[in-house]
C-alpha beads as a LAMMPS data file, in Angstrom:
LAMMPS data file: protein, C-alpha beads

414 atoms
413 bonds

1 atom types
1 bond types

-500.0 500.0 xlo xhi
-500.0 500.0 ylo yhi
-500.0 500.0 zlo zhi

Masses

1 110.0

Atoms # bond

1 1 1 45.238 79.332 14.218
2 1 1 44.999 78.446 18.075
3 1 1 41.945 75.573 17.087
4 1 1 43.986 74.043 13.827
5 1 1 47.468 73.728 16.534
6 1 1 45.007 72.414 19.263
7 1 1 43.673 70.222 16.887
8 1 1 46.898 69.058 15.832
9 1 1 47.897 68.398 19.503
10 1 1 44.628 66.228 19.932
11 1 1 45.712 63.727 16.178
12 1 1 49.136 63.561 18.033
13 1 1 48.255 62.603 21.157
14 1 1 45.474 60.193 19.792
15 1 1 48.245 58.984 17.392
16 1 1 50.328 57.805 20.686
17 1 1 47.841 57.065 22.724
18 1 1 46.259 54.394 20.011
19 1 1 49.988 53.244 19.738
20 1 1 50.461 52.275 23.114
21 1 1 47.625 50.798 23.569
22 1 1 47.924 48.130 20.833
23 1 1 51.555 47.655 21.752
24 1 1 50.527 47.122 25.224
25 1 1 48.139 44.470 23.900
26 1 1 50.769 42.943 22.282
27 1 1 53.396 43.062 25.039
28 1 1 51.096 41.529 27.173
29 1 1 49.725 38.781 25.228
30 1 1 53.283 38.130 23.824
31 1 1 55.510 39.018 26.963
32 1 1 58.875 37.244 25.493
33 1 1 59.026 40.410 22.658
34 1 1 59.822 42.790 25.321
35 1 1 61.617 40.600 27.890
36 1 1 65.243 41.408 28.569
37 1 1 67.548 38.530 27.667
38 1 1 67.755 36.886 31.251
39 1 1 63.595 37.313 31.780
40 1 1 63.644 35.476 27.996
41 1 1 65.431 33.083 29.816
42 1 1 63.126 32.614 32.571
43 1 1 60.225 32.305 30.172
44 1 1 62.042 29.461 28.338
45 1 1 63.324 27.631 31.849
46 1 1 59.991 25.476 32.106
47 1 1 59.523 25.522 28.273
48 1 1 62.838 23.903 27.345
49 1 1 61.356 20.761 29.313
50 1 1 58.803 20.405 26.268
51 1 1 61.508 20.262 23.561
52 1 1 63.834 17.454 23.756
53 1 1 64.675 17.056 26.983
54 1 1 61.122 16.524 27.530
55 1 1 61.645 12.581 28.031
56 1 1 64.040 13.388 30.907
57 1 1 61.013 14.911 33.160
58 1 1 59.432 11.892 35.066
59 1 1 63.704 10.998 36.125
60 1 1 64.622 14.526 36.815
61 1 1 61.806 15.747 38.545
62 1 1 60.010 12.720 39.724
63 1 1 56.913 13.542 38.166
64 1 1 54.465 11.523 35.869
65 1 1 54.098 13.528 32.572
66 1 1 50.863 13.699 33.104
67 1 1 51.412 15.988 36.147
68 1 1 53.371 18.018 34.319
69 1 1 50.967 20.759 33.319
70 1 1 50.361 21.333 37.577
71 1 1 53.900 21.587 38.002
72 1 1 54.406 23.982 35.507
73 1 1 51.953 26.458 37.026
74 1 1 52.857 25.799 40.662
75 1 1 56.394 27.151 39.260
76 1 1 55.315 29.401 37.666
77 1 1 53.280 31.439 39.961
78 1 1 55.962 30.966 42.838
79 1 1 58.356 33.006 40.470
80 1 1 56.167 36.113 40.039
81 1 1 57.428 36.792 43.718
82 1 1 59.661 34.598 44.786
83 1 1 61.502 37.257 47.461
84 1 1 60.127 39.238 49.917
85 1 1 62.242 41.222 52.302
86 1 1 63.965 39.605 55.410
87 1 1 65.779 42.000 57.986
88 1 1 69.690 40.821 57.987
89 1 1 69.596 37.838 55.249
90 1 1 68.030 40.246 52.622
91 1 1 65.420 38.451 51.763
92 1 1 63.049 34.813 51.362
93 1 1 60.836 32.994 49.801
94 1 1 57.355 33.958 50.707
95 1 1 54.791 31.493 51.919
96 1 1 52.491 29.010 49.502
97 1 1 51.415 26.089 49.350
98 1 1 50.129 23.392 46.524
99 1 1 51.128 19.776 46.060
100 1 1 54.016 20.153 44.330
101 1 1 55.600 23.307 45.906
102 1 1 54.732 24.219 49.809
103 1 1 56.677 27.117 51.991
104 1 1 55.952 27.308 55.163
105 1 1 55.823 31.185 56.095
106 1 1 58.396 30.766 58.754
107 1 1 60.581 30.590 56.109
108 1 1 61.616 26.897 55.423
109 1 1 60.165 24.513 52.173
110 1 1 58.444 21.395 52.693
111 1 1 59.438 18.041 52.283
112 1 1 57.895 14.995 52.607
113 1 1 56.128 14.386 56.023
114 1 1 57.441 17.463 57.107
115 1 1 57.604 18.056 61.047
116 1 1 55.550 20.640 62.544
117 1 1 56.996 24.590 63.502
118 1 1 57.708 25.265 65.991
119 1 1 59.999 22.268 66.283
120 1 1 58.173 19.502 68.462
121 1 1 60.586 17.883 71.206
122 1 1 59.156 14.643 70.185
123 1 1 61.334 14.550 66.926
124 1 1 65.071 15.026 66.567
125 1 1 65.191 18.348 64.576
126 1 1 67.539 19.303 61.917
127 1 1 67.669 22.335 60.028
128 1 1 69.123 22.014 57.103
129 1 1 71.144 25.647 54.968
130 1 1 72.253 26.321 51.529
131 1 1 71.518 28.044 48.159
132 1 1 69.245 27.356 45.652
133 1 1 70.491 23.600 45.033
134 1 1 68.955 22.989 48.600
135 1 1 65.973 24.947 48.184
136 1 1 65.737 22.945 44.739
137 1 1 63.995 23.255 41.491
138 1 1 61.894 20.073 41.541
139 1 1 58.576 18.902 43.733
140 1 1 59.109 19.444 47.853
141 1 1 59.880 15.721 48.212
142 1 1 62.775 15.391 45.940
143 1 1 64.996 18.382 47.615
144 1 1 68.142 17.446 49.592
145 1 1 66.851 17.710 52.942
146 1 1 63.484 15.554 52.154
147 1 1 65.523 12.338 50.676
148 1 1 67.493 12.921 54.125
149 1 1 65.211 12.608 56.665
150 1 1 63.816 9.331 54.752
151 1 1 67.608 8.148 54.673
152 1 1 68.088 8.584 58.630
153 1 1 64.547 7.317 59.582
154 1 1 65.297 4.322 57.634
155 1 1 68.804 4.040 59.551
156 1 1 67.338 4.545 62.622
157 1 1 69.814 7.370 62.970
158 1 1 68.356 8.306 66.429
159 1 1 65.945 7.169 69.273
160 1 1 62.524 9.158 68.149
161 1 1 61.868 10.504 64.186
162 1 1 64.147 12.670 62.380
163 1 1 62.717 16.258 60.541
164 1 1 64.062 17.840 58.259
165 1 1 63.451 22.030 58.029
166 1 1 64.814 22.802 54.531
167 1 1 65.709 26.551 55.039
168 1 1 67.767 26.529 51.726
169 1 1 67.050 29.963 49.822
170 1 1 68.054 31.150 46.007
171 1 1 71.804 32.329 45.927
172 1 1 72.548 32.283 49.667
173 1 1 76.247 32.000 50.505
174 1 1 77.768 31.019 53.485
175 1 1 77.682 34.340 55.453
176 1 1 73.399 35.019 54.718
177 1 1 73.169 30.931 56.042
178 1 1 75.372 31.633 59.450
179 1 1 72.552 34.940 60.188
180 1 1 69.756 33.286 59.255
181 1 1 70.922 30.329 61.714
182 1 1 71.612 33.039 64.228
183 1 1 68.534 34.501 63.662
184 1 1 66.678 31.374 64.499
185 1 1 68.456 30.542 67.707
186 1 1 67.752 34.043 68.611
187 1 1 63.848 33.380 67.936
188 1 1 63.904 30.514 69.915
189 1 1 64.239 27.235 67.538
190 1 1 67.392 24.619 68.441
191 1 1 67.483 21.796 66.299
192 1 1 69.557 18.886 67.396
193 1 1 71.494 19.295 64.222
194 1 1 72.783 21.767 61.203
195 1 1 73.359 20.521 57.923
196 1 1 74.750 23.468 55.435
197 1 1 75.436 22.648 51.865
198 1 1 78.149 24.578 50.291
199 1 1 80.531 25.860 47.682
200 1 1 78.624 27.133 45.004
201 1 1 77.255 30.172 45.147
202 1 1 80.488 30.889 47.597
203 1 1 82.231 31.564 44.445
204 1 1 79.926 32.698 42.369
205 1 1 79.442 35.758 44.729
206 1 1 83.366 35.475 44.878
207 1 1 83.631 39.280 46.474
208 1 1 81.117 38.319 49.655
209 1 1 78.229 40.300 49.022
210 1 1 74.463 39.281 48.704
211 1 1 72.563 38.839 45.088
212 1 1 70.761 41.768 46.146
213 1 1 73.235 44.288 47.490
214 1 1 72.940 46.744 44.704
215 1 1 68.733 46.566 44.931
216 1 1 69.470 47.406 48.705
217 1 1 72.439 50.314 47.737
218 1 1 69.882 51.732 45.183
219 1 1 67.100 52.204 47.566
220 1 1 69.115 54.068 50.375
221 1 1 71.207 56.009 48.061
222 1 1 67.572 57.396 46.634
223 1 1 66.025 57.493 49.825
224 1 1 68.832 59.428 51.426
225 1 1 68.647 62.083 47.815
226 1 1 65.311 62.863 48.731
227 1 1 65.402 63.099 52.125
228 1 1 68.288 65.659 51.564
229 1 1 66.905 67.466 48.712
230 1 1 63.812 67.971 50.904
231 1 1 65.573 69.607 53.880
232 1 1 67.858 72.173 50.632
233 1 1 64.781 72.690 49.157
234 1 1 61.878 72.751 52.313
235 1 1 60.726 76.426 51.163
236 1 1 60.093 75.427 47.134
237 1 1 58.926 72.531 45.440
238 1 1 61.175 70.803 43.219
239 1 1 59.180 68.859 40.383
240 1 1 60.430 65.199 40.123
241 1 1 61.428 64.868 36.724
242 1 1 63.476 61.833 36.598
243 1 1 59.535 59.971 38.116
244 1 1 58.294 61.860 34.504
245 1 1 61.708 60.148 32.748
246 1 1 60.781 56.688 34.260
247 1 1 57.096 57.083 32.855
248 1 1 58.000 57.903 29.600
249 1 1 60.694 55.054 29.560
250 1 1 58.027 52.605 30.921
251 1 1 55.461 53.647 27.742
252 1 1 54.928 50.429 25.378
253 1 1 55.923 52.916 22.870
254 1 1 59.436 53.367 24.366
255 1 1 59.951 49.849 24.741
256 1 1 59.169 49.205 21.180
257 1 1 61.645 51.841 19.885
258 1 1 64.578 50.247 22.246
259 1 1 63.644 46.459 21.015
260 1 1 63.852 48.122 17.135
261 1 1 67.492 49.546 18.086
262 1 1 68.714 46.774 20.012
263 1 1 67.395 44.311 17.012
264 1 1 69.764 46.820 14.588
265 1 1 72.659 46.761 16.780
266 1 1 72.903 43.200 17.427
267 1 1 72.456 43.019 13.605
268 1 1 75.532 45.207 12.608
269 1 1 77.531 43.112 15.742
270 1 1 80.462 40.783 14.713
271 1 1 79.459 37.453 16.955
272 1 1 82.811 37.801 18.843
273 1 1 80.616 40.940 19.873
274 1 1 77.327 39.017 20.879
275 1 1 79.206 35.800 21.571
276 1 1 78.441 35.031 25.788
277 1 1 81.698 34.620 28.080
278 1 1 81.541 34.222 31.801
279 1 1 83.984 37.000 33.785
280 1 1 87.616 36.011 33.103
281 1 1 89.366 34.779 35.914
282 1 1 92.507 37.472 36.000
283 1 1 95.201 36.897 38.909
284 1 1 93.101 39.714 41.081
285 1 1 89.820 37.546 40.566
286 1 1 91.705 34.083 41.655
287 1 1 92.751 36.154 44.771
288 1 1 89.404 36.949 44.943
289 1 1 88.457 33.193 44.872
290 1 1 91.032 32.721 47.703
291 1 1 89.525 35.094 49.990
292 1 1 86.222 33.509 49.340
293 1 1 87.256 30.410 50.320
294 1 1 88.851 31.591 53.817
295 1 1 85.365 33.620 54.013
296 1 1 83.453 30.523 54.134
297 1 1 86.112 28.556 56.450
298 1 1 85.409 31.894 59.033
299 1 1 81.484 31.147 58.384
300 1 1 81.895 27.678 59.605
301 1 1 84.000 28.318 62.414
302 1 1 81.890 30.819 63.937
303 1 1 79.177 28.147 63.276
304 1 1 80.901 25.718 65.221
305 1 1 81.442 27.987 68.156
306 1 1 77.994 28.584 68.386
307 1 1 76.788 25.333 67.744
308 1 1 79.155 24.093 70.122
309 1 1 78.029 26.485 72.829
310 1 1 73.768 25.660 72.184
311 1 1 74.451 21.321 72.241
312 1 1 74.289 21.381 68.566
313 1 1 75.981 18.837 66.115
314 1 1 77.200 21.292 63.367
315 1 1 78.312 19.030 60.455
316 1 1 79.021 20.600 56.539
317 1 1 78.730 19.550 53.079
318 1 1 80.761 20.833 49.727
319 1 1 78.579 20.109 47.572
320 1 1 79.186 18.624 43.789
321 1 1 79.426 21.316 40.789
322 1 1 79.692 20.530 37.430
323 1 1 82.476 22.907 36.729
324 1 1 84.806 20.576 38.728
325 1 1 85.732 16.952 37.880
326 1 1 82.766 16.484 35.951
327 1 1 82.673 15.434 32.192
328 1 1 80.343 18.016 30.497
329 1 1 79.584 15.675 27.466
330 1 1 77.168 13.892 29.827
331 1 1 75.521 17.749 30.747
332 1 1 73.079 17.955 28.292
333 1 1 71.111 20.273 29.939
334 1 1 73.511 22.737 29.757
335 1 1 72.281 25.833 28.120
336 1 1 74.195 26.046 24.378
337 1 1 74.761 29.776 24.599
338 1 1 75.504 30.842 28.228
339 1 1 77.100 27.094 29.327
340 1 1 77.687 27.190 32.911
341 1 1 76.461 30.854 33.533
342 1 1 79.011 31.787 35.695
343 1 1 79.082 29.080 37.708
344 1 1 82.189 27.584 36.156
345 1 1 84.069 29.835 38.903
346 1 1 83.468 27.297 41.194
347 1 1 85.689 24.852 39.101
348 1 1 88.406 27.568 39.682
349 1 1 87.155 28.019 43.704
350 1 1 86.747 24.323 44.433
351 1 1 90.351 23.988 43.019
352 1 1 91.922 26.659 45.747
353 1 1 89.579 25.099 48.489
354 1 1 91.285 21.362 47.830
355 1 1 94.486 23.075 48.045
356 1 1 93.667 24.607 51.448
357 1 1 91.993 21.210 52.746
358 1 1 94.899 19.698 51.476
359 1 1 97.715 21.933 53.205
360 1 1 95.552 22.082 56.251
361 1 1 93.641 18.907 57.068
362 1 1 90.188 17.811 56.513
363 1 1 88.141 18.376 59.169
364 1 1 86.166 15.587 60.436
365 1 1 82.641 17.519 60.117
366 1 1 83.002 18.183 56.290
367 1 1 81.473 16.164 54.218
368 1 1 83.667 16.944 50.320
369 1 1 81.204 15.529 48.028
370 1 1 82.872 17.502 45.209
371 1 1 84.663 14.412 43.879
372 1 1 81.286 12.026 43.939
373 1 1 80.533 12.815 40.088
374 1 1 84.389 12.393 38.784
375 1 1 83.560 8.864 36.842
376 1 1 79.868 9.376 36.190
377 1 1 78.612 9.214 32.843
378 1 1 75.132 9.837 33.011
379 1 1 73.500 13.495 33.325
380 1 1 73.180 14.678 36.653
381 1 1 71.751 17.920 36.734
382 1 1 68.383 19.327 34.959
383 1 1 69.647 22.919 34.208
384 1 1 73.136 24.300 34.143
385 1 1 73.848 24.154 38.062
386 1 1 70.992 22.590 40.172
387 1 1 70.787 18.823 40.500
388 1 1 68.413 16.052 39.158
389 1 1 66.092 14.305 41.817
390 1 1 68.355 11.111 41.380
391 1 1 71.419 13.106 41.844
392 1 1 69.933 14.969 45.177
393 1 1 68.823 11.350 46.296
394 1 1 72.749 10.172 46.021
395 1 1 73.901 13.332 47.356
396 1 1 71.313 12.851 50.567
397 1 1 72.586 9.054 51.072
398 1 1 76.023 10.198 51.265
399 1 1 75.621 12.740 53.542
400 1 1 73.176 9.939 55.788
401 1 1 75.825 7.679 55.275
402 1 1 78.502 9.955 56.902
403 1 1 76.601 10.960 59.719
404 1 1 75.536 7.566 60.844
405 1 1 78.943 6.481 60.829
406 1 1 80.810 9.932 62.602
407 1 1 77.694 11.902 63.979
408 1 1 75.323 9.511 65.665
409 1 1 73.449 10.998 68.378
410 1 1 73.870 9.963 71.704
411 1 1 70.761 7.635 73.068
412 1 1 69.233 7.375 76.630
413 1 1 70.139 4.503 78.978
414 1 1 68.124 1.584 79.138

Bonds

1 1 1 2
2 1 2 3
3 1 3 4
4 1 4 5
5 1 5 6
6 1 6 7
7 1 7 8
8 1 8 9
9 1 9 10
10 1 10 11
11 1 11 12
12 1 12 13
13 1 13 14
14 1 14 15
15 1 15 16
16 1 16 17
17 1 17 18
18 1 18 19
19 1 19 20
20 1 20 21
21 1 21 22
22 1 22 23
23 1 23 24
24 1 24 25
25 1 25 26
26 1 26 27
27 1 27 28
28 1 28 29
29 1 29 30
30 1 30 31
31 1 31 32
32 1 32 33
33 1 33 34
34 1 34 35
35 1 35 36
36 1 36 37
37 1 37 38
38 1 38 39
39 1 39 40
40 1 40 41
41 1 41 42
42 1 42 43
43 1 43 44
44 1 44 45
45 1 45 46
46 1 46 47
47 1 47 48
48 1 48 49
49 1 49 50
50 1 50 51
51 1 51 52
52 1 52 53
53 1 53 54
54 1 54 55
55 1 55 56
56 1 56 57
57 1 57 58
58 1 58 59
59 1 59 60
60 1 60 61
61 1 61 62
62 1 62 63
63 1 63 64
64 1 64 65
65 1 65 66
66 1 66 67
67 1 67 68
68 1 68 69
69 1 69 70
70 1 70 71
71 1 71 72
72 1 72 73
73 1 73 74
74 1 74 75
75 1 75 76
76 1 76 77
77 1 77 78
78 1 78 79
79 1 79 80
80 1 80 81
81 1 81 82
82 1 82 83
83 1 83 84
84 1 84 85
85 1 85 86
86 1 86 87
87 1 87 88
88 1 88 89
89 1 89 90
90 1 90 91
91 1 91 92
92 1 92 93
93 1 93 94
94 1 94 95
95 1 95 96
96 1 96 97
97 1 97 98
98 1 98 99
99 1 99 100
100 1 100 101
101 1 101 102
102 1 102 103
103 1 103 104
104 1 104 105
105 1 105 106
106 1 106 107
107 1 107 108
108 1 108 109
109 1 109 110
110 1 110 111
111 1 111 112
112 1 112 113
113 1 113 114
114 1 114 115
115 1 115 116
116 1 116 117
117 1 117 118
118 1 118 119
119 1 119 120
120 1 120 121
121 1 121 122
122 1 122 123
123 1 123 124
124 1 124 125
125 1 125 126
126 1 126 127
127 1 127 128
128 1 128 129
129 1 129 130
130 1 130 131
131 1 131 132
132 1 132 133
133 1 133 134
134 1 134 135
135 1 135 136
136 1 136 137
137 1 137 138
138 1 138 139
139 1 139 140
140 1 140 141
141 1 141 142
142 1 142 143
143 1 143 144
144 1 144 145
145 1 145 146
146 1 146 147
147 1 147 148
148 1 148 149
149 1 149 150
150 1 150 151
151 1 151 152
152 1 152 153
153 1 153 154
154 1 154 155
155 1 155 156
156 1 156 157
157 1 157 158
158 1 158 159
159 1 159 160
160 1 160 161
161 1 161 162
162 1 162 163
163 1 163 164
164 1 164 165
165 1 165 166
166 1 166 167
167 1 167 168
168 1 168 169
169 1 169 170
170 1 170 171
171 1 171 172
172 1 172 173
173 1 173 174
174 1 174 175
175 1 175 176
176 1 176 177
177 1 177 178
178 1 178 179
179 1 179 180
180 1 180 181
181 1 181 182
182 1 182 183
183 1 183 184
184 1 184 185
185 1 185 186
186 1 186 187
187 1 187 188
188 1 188 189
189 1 189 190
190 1 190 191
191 1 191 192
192 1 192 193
193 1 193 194
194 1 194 195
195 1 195 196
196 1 196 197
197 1 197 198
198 1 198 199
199 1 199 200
200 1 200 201
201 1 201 202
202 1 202 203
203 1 203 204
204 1 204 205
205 1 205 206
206 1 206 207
207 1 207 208
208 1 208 209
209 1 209 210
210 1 210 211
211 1 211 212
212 1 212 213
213 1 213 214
214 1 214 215
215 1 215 216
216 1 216 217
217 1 217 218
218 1 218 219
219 1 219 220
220 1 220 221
221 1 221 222
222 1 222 223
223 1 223 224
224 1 224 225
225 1 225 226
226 1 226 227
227 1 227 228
228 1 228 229
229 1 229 230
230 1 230 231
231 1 231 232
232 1 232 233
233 1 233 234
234 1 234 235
235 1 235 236
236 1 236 237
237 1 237 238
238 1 238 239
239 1 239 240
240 1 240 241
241 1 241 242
242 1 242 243
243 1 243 244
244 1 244 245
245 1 245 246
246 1 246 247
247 1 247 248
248 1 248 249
249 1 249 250
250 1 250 251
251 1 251 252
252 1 252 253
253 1 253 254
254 1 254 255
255 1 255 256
256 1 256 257
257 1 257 258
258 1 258 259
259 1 259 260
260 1 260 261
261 1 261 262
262 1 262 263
263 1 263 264
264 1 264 265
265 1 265 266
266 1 266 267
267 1 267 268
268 1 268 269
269 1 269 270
270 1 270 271
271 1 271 272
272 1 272 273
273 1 273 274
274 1 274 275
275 1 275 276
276 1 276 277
277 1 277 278
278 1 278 279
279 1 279 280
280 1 280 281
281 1 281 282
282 1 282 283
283 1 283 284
284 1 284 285
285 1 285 286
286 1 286 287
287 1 287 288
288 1 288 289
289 1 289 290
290 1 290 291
291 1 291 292
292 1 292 293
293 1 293 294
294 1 294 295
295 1 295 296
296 1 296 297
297 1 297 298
298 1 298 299
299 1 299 300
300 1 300 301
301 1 301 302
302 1 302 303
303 1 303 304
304 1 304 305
305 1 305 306
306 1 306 307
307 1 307 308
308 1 308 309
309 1 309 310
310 1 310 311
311 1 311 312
312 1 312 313
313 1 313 314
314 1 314 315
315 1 315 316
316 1 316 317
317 1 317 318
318 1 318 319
319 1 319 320
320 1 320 321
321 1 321 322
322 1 322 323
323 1 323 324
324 1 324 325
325 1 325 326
326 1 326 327
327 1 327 328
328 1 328 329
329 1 329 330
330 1 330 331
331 1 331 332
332 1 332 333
333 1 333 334
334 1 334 335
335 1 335 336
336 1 336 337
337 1 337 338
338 1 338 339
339 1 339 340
340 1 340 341
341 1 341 342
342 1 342 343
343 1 343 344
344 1 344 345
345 1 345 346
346 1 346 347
347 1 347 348
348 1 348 349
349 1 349 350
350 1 350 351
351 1 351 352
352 1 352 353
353 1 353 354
354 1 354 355
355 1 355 356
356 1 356 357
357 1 357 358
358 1 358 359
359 1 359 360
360 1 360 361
361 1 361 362
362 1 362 363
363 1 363 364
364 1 364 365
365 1 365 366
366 1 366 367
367 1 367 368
368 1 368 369
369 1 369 370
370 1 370 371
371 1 371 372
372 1 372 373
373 1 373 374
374 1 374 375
375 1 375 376
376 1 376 377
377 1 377 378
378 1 378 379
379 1 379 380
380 1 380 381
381 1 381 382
382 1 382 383
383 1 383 384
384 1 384 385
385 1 385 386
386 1 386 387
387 1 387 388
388 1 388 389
389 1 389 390
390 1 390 391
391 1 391 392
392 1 392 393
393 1 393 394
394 1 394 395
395 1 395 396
396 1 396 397
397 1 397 398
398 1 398 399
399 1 399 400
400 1 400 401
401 1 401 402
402 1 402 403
403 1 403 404
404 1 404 405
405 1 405 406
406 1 406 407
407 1 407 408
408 1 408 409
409 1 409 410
410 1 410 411
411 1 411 412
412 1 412 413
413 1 413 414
């Protein structure tokens, strides 16, 4: 009796083991079947470049289409860990480099005859903040801050070369961009000037807190369980079933049977079920959007202040959004399903912000791009929110023009 159960055991066990093993195989060589729907997405971000709007790459990314192919796994293998931890910002990008995609590991990207770090004396130094639209999707020499410093060279803008330090990072807002300027004062680096692009991601994090708050809340709220079911329990051992529940969960097996009853739910779903909205905008969220927008005007003035106090010339950019004054017929990147992901909020925030700047004066050391698309009729950004190498060249020779004119630096005597 005890050999024919044993035996029965062992057929199980074999059973699942043989089971998870080919659907591991096929997981791995097929990793889109068990992707969640925003990792599907990920997967498909380059992909989508070799389907129709595959005639738009050499424009929107300034690359030959035979370079393609290099691009494509440069991108690709920055994504597989694109954060590492930072102390006060959260996080950055960590350090690569290849010839389409270079950061440095002080914590900046790369542009186009970029300056040395430290910051040499010999060049006037400017250290340029933002989200991901200043980090930017394309090659190193087509970001914001790259087409900048060739704008103000070729001005002359000041007495000895300008460089550019593009310190713009995935979903920053205004408040991780004023630390992580603090933090490099504190460490020692003064440009000559600060450039931070804005607006965004201000209101797409409408309530103030970091992308990663709740991967930072997690961690301490399990740290501190343990650490406190250590000291109740310091005389027994407690097994730590829920690392057993995460195991089982993790099986190729388990993943399988979720993907089956997802596939059956989203099958018995009306579409108004499945059908993607963004977060409706009720009259607590537009408060919401006005807070954010006084959160970023406190950002800049504490900015100021200390800019003020180190000899630095502090200037600031809203930047263009295509939720607001833009005509989405000419958007056809725009993902059909999830549209503007989100982002339209900033239509909504950039509306409250005009009525502030309106009601209050524009100051002199903003730069509001957000009305430089209103008549365009041409397609301006290569996914749903970050801009087109043309559109971050126009966006750079505004910005040159404006400090040329307002913001010139003072020269020695002769």
């Amino acid at each position: 009796m005890l050999s024919d159960l044993c035996n029965l055991l062992l057929g199980f066990f074999s059973i699942l083991l043989a089971a998870n093993a080919g659907l591991w195989l096929a997981f791995r060589q097929f990793p889109a079947l068990v992707a969640s729907e925003n990792q599907r997405l990920q997967f498909e971000y380059l992909a989508r470049f070799t389907g129709p709007l595959r005639p738009y790459i050499p424009d929107w990314f300034d690359i030959p289409a035979a370079g393609w192919d290099a691009y494509c796994a440069e991108y690709r293998k920055l994504e597989t860990g694109s954060h590492i931890y930072e102390p006060f910002v959260e996080f950055r990008h960590p350090g690569c480099s290849g010839k389409y995609v270079n950061f440095d590991p002080a914590g900046f990207r790369h542009g186009r005859d970029q300056g040395p770090w430290p910051p040499s004396p010999d060049f006037y130094n400017v250290f340029f903040f933002g989200g991901s639209t200043a980090l930017n999707v394309g090659p190193d020499w087509t970001c914001i801050s790259s087409y900048l410093q060739d704008n103000l060279n070729r001005r002359n803008f000041a007495a000895k070369p300008v460089r550019a330090y593009n310190f713009g990072r995935g979903s920053y807002l205004s408040t991780q961009e004023r630390i992580l300027f603090q933090q490099l004062l504190i460490d020692g680096h003064t440009p000559d000037m600060v450039v931070f692009l804005d607006g965004v991601n201000d209101f797409y994090l409408f309530d103030g807190r970091p992308v990663t708050w709740g991967i930072f809340t997690e961690a301490l709220d399990v740290h501190n369980r343990e650490q406190y079911e250590a000291i109740l329990h310091r005389r027994s051992v407690r097994p730590k079933w829920q690392k057993l529940s995460q195991f089982l969960e993790s099986l190729p097996l388990s993943r399988a049977l979720y993907l089956i009853g997802d596939f059956a739910r989203r099958r018995s779903a009306t579409a108004e079920t499945v059908l993607y909205k963004s977060a409706p905008m009720t009259p607590i969220a537009d408060e919401l959007l006005y807070r954010a927008a006084r959160r970023y005007l406190e950002n800049k003035r504490q900015i100021e202040v200390i800019a003020r106090d180190r000899g630095i010339a502090a200037v600031f950019v809203w930047q263009p959004t295509p939720a607001y004054k833009y005509d989405l017929k000419h958007h056809i990147a725009m993902h059909h399903h999830y549209g503007l992901g989100g982002h339209e909020r900033s239509g909504l925030g950039y509306a409250v912000m005009a009525q502030i700047l309106a009601r209050e004066g524009m100051p002199k050391n903003l730069i509001w791009l957000a009305d430089m698309q209103e008549k365009a009729e041409e397609a301006l950004y290569l996914d749903s929110m970050h801009y087109t190498a043309a559109m971050s060249g126009r966006i750079a020779d505004l910005i040159a023009t404006r400090l040329a004119a307002e913001f010139p630096p003072a020269r020695p005597a002769r």
